[in-house]
C-alpha positions as CSV (number, residue, x, y, z in Angstrom):
1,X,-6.9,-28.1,-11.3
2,X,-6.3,-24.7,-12.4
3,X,-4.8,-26.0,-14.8
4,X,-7.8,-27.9,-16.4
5,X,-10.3,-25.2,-16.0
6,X,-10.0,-23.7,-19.7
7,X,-10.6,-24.5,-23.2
8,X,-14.1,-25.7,-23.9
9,X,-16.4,-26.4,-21.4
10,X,-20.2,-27.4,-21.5
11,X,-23.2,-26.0,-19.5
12,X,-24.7,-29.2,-19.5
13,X,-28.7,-29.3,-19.6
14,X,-31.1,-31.3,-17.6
15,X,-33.0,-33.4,-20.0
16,X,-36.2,-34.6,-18.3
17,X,-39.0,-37.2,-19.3
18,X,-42.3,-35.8,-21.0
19,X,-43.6,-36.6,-17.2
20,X,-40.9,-34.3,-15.9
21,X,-38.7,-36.7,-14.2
22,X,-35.0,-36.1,-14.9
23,X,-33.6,-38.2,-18.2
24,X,-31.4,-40.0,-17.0
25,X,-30.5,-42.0,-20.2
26,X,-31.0,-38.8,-22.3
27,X,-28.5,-37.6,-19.5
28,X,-25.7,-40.2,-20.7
29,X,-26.6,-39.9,-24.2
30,X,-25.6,-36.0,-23.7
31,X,-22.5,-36.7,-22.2
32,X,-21.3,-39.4,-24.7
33,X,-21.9,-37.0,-27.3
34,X,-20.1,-34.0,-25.9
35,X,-17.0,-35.8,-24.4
36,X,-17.0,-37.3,-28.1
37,X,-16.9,-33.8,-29.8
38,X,-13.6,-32.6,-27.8
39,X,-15.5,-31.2,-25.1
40,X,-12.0,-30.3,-22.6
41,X,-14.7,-30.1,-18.8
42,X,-18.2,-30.8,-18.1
43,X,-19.9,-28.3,-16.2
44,X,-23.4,-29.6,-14.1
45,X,-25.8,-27.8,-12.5
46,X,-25.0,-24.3,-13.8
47,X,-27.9,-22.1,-15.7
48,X,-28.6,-24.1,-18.3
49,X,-29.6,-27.0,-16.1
50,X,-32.6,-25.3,-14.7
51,X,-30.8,-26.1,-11.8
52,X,-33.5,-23.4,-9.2
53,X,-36.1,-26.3,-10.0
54,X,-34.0,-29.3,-8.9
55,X,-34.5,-31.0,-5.8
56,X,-31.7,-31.2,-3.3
57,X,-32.2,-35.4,-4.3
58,X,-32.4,-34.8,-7.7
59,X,-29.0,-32.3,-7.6
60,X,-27.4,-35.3,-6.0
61,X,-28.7,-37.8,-8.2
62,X,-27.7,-35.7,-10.9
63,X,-23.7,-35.1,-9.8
64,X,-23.1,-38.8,-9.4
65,X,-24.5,-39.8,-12.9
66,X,-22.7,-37.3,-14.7
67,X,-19.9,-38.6,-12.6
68,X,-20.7,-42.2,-14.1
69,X,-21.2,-41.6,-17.4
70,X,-17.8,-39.5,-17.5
71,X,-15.8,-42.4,-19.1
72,X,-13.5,-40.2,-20.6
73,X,-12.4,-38.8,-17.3
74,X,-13.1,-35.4,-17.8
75,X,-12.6,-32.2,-15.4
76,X,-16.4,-32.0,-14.1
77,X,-17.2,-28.5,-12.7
78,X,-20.5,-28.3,-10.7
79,X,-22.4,-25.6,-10.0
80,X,-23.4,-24.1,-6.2
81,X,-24.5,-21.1,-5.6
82,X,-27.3,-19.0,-5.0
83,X,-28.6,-15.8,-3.5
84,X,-28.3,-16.6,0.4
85,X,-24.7,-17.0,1.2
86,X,-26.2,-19.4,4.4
87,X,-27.7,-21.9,2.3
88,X,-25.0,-21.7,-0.6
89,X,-22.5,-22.4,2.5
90,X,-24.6,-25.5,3.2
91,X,-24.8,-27.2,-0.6
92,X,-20.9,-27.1,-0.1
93,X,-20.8,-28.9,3.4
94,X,-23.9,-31.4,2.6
95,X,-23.6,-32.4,-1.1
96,X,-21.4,-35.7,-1.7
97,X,-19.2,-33.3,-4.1
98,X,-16.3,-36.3,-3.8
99,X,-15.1,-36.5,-8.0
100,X,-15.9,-32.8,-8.5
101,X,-13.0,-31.0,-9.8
102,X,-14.1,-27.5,-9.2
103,X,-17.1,-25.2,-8.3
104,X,-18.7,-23.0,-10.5
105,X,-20.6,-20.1,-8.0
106,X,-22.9,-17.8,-9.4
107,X,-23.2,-14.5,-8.0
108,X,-26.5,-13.6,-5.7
109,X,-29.6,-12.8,-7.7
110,X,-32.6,-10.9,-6.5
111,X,-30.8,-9.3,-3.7
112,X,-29.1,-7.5,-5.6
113,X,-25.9,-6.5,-2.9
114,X,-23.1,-3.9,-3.5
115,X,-19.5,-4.6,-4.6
116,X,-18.6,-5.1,-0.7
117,X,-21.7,-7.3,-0.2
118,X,-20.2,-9.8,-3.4
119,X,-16.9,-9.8,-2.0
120,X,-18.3,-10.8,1.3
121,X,-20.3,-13.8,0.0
122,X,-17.4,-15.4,-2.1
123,X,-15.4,-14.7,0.6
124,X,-17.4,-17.2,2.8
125,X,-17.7,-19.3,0.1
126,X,-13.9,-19.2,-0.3
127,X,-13.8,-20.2,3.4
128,X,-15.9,-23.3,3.6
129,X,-14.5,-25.4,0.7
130,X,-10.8,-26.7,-0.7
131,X,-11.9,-27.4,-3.8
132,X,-11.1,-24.5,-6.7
133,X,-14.2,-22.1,-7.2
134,X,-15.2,-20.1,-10.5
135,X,-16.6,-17.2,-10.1
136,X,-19.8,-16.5,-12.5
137,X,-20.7,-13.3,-13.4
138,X,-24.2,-12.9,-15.4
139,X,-25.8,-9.3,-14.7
140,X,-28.2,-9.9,-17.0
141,X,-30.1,-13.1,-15.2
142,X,-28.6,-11.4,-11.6
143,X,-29.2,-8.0,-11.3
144,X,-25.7,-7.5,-9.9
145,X,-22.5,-7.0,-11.6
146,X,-19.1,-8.2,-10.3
147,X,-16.4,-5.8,-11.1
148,X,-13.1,-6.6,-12.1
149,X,-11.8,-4.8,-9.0
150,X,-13.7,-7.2,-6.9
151,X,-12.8,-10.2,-9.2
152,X,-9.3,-8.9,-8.5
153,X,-9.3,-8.5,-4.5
154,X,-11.3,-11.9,-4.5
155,X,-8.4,-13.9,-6.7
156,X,-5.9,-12.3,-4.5
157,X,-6.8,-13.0,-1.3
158,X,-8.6,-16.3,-1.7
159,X,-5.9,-19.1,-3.4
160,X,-8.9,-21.6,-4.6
161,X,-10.5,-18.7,-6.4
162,X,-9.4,-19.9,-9.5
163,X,-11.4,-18.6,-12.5
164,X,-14.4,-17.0,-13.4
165,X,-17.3,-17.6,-15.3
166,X,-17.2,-13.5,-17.3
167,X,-20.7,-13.5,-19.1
168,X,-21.3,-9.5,-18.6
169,X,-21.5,-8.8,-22.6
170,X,-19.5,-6.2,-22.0
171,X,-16.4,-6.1,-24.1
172,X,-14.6,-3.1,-22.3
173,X,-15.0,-4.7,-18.6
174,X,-13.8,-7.9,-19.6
175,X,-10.5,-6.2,-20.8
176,X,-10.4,-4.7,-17.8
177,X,-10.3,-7.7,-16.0
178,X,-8.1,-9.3,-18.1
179,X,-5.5,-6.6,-18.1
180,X,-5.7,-6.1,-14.1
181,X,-6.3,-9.8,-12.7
182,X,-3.5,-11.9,-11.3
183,X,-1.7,-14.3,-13.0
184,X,-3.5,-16.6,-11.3
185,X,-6.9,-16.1,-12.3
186,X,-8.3,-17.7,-15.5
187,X,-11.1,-15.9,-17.3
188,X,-13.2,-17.9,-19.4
189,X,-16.0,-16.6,-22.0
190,X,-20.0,-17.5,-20.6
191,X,-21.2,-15.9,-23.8
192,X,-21.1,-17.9,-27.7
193,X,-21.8,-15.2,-29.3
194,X,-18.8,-13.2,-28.5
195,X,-16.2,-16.2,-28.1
196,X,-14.5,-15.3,-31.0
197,X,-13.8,-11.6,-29.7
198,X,-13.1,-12.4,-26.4
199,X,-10.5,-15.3,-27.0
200,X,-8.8,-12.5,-28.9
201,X,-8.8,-10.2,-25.6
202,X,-7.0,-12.7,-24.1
203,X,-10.1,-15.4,-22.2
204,X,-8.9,-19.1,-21.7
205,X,-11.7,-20.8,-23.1
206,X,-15.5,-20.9,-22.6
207,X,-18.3,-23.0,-20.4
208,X,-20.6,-23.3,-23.7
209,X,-24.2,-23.5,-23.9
210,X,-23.5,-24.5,-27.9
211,X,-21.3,-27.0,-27.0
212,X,-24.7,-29.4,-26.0
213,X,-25.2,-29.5,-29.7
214,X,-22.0,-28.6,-31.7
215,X,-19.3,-30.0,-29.5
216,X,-16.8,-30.4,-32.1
217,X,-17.6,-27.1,-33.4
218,X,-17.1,-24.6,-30.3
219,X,-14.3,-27.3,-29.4
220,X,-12.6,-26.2,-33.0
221,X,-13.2,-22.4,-32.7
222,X,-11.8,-22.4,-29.2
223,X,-8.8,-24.3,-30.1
224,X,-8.0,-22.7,-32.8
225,X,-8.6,-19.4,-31.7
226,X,-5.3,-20.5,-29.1
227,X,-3.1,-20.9,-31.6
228,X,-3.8,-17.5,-33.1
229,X,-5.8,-19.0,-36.9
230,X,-8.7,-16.5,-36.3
231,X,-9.2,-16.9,-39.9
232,X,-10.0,-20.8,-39.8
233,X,-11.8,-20.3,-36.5
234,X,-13.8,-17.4,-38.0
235,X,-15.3,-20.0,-41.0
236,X,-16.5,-22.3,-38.6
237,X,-18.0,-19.5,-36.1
238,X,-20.0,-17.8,-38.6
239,X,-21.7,-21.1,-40.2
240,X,-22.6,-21.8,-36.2
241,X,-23.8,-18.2,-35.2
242,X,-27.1,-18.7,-36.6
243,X,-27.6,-21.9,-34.5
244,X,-26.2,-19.7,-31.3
245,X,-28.2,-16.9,-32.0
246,X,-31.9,-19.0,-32.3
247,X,-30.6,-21.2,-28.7
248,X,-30.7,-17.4,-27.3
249,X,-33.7,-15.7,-28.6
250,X,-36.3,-17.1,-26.5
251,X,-34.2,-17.3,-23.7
252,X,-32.1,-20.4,-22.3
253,X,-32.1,-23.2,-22.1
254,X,-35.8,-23.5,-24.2
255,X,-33.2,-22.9,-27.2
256,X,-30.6,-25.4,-26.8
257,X,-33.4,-28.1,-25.4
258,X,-35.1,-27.5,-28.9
259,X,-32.0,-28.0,-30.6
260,X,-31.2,-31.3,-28.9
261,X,-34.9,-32.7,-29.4
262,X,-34.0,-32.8,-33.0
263,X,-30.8,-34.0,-32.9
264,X,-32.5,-37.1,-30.5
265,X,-31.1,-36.8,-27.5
266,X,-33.9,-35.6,-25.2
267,X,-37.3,-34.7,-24.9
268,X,-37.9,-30.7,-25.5
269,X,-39.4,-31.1,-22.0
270,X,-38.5,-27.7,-19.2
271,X,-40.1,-27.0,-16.0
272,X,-42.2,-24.0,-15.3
273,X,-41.3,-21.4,-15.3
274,X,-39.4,-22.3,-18.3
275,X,-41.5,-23.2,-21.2
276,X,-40.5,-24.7,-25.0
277,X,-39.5,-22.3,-27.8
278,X,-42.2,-21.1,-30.3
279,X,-43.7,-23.1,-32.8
280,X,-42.1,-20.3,-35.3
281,X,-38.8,-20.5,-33.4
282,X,-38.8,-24.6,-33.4
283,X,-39.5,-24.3,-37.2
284,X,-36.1,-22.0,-37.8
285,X,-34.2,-24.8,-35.8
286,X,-35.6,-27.5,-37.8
287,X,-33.8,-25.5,-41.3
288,X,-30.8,-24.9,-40.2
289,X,-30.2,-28.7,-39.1
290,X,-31.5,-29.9,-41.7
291,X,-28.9,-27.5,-43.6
């Protein structure tokens, strides 16, 4: 599986109803249209799923649809994690996760633990499944930071520890981690803005936000990017960044929902506290499909 776990992957949103209810035609919809633009994994219930406001049920429900509508038979990462090492322990023993190629584990928010108190919780984590895990590191929605030298004791010592999800921003650690990880260890982008960059550092791939709307786009950058045409991949990146930067500047995933209202393929409905982008925001995405 380690194998799979690079290239272009999507964080796949949740589209609910205008009532609230998940979408579950919207759902297929989305993953017809990514698996059709080159998408190379599916990633569910990661950030930009709103996954804190999912039922258990819903989580569940959620899993085996994707699984359904997956008639390309694509790697599907899902993500399990959370903030109390316990309950993320749980998710892994409870959920029906049969069809799931990989786990994508965020690290604990809120609490905000040390470096010893991360390694700890993935190392239980580690413990309680067989199937591959990515790590996900995102400071900025955590309030902790995984260092490489944790990534790097963590891949070493735990064999399904397979990859990890580096959205820190922050250039000079992720060459760091690159230069010291083990072979092992795949490091994939969790940023769109920087993919470009980062590919060049030496990351496998990306989980995409972007990739709900412009599949084939972030698909070509990405592949292109591995066989060293920076100059083709930098054409299609820059007409994109635009897009990339208004899915971002009201936060995620009010953005990318916004975007894929407009493209029809699900109501620019979120749940609290998540809220729709600005009317002025909403307009900006409007011109630049329209082109």
């Amino acid at each position: 599986m380690a194998q799979q776990i690079k290239g272009t992957g999507v964080a796949l949103v949740t589209p609910f109803t205008a009532e609230g209810r998940v979408d579950f035609q919207a759902l297929e919809k989305l993953v017809t249209k990514v698996s059709d633009g080159g998408i190379d994994f599916l990633v569910v219930l990661g950030t930009t799923a709103e996954s804190p406001t999912l039922t258990v049920e819903e989580k569940q429900e959620v899993i085996h649809a994707v699984l359904h509508y997956n008639v390309r038979r694509l790697p599907v990462v899902c993500g399990v994690g959370g903030n109390s090492t316990q309950e993320v322990v749980h998710q892994l023993k409870t959920l029906d996760l049969r069809g799931i190629h990989a786990i994508l584990s965020v690290a604990p928010y809120y609490n905000k633990p040390t470096q010893a108190g991360l390694f700890a919780h993935f190392k239980e984590i580690a413990s309680a499944t067989r199937l591959p895990i990515i790590l996900y590191n995102v400071p900025g929605r955590t309030g902790s930071n995984i260092l490489p030298e944790t990534v790097c004791r963590l891949a070493k010592d735990h064999r399904n520890i397979v990859a990890i999800k580096e959205a820190s921003g922050n250039l000079a650690q992720c060459m760091e981690l690159i230069r010291t990880k083990p072979s092992s260890l795949h490091v994939l982008s969790g940023d769109d803005n920087l993919i470009i960059s980062q590919m060049a550092v030496g990351m496998e791939g990306i989980i995409s936000v972007a990739a709900n709307s412009f599949p084939a786009e972030m698909a070509e950058i990405v592949n292109l990017t591995i066989v060293n045409k920076y100059d083709k991949a930098r054409k299609v990146f820059y007409k994109l960044l635009p897009a990339i930067d208004l899915m971002f500047v009201e936060g995620n995933p009010g953005g990318i929902k916004c975007f894929l209202k407009h493209q029809g393929i699900c109501e620019n409905t979120l749940r609290l506290p998540l809220v729709p982008v600005s009317a002025a925001t909403e307009e900006k995405i409007i011109t630049y499909l329209k082109g």
